[in-house]
C-alpha positions, 0 to 999 in steps of 0.5 A: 337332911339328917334324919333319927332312925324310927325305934323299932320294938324289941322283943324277949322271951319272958320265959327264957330270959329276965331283964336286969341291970348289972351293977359294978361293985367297984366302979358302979357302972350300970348295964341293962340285958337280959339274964338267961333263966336256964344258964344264969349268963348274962347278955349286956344290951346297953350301958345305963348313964342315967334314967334317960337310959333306963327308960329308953331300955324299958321302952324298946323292949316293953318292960313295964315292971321294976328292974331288978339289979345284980352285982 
């Protein structure tokens, strides 16, 4: 009856955009996105709660290396 929607993969351009975890300083709560290399703006993609979050991130766009994490 209720079936999961099959994760497709996303992509970046690696050459354009870095993925990082924003963090905040306050109430550190973490986002994962994409920084743009040029401009330095961040996208936000999703909220992390936790490391099952984070590895979904990795996962959906291929990401094999480690994050790194902005303030």
């Amino acid at each position: 009856m209720f079936f999961r929607k099959k994760k497709e993969k996303k992509h970046y351009d690696p050459l354009a955009k870095k993925p990082v975890i924003r963090v905040s300083i306050c109430t550190g709560e973490q986002t994962a996105g994409f920084k743009d290399l040029r401009s330095g703006r961040f996208e936000e993609v999703m909220l992390i709660r936790d490391m099952k979050d984070l590895e979904e991130f990795k996962e959906r766009y291929g990401i094999n290396e480690e994050i790194e994490k902005i303030y």
